[in-house]
Wavefront OBJ file of the C-alpha trace (Angstrom):
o trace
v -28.689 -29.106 47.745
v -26.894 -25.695 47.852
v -27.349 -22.548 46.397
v -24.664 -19.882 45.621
v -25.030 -16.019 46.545
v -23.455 -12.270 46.406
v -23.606 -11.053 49.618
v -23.127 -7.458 49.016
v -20.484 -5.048 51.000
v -22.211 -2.167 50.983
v -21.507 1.391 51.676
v -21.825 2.833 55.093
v -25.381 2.963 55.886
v -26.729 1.161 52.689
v -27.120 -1.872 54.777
v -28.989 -0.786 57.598
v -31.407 1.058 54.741
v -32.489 -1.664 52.836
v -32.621 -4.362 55.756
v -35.112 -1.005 57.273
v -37.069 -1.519 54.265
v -36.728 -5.519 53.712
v -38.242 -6.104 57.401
v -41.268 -4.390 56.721
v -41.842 -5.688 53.397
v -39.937 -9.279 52.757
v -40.831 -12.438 54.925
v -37.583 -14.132 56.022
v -35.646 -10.809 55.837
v -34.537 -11.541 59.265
v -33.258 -14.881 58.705
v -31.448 -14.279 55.161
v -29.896 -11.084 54.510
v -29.807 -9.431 51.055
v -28.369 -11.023 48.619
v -27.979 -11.270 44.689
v -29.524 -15.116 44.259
v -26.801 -16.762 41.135
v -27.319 -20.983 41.622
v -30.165 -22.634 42.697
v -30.462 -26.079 44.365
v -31.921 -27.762 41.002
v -28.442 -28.498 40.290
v -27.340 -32.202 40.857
v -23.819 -31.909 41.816
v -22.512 -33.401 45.154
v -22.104 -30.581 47.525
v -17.660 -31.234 47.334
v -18.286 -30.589 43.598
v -20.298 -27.641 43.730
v -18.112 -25.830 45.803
v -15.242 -26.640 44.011
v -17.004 -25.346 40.710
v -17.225 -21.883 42.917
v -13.962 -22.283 44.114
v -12.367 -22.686 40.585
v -14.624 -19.669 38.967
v -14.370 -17.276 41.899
v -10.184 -17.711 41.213
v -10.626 -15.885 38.150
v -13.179 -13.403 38.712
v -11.826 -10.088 39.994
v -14.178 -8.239 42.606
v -16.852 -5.620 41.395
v -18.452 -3.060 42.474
v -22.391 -2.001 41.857
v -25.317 0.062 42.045
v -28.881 -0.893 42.977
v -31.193 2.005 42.249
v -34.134 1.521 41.383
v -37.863 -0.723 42.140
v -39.599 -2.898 39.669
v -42.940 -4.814 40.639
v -42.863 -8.136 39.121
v -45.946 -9.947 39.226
v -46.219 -13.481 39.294
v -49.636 -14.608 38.982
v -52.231 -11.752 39.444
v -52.193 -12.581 42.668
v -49.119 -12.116 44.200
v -46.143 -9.938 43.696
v -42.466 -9.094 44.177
v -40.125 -6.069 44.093
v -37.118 -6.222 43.141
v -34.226 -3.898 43.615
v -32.395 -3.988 40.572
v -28.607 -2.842 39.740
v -27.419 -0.198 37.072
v -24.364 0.010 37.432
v -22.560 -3.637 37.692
v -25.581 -5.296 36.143
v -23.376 -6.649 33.641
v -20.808 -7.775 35.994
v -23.807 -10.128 38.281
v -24.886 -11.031 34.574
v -21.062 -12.240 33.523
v -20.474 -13.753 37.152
v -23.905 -15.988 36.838
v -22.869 -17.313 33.360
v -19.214 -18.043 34.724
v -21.010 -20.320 37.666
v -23.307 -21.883 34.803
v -20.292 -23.046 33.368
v -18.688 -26.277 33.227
v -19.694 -28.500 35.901
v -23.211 -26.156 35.981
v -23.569 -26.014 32.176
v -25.849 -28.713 31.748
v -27.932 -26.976 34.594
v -28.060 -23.918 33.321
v -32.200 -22.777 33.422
v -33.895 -22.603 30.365
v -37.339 -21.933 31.120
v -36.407 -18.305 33.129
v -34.406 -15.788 32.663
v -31.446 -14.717 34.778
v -32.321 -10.892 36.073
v -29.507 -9.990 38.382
v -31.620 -8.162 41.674
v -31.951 -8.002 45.687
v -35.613 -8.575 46.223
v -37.228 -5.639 48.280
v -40.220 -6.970 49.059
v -43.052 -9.961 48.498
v -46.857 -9.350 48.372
v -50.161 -11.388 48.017
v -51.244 -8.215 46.323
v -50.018 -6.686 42.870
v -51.394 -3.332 43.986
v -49.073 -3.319 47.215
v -46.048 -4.480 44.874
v -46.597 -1.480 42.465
v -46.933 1.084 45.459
v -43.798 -0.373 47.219
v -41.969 0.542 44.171
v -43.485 3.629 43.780
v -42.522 4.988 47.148
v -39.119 3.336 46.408
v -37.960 5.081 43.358
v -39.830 8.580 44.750
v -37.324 8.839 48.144
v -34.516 6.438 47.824
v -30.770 7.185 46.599
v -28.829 4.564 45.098
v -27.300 1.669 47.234
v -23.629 1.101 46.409
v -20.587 -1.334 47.199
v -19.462 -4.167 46.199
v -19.129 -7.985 45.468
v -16.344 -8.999 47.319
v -16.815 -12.882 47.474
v -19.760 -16.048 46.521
v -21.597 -17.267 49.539
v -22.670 -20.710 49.441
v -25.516 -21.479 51.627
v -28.174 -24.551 52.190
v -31.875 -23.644 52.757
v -33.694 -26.050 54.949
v -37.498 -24.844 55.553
v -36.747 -21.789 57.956
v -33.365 -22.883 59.025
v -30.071 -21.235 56.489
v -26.926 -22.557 56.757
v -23.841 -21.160 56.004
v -21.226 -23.483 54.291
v -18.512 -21.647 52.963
v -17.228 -18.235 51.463
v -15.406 -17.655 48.611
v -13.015 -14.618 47.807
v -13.122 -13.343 44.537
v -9.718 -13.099 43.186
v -8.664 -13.443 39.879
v -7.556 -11.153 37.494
v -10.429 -10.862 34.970
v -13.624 -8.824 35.100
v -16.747 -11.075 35.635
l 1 2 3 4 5 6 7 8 9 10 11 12 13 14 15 16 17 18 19 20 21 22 23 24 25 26 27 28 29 30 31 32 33 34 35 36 37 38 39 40 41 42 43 44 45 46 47 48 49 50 51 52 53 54 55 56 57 58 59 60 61 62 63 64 65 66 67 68 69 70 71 72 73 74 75 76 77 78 79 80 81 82 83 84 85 86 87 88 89 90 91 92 93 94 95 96 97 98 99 100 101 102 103 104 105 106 107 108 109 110 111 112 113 114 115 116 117 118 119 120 121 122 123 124 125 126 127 128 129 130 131 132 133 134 135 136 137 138 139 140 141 142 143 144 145 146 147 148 149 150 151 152 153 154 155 156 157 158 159 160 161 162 163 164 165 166 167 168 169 170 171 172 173 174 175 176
């Protein structure tokens, strides 16, 4: 199964910030960079069809840019926790772009028991209290990451191994 990702062009010396900060804080930073997570595998399209669904949407979504600025704790089970970085500005964009994937093809796979929240995950925790200080220390020191979303990735996971399938330019002429 594949999944379908915004890999973020970011502004000179956003990237090298946040991967600073996902190291120390996010198993698997190393191996997956960050990314804005849009389709999961629970789809059950063939892989030709999936990437022709992303093919066909990403031809009429114009690029975007964005801003991530700020840390929210999300806990999962009051045991374990997540940060994630979430966007301001272009939140509605990542919003529009997800529905336009969960369209056609997707829209009978479209989640129903979660939510979309369009984010970059910062960091992962077996503690809440390490999730909520993460943040903390987040929103106290760091400025805004900016750029844009330039193109869909479309990746398989396999256990610790990520493979790269395809990229896909966005190019059309409407705003996501």
């Amino acid at each position: 199964m594949l999944n379908v990702v915004a890999l973020p062009r970011w502004r000179a010396g956003d990237a090298e910030r946040l991967q600073a900060w996902r190291v120390k804080h996010q198993p698997g930073a190393l191996r997956l960079p960050a990314h804005v997570p849009l389709v999961q595998s629970e789809h059950a399209l063939a892989d030709a069809d999936l990437i022709e669904h992303v093919r066909a949407v990403a031809a009429r979504v114009r690029p975007f840019t964005f801003e991530f600025s700020y840390a929210l704790p999300l806990m999962w089970d009051g045991q374990s926790a997540r940060v994630l970085l979430m966007p301001e500005a272009g939140a509605a964009a990542l919003w529009s772009l997800y529905r336009n994937l969960y369209s056609g093809r997707l829209a009978a796979w479209l989640p129903t028991t979660s939510t979309f929240v369009p984010h970059i995950t910062l960091g992962s925790f077996s503690m809440p209290e390490q999730a909520l200080a993460l943040s903390d220390q987040w929103n106290a020191s760091e400025a805004p990451l900016r750029g844009e979303v330039t193109e869909l990735s479309v990746m398989r996971l396999s256990g610790p191994r990520v493979q790269w399938v395809t990229e896909v330019p966005l190019q059309g002429l409407v705003s996501a």
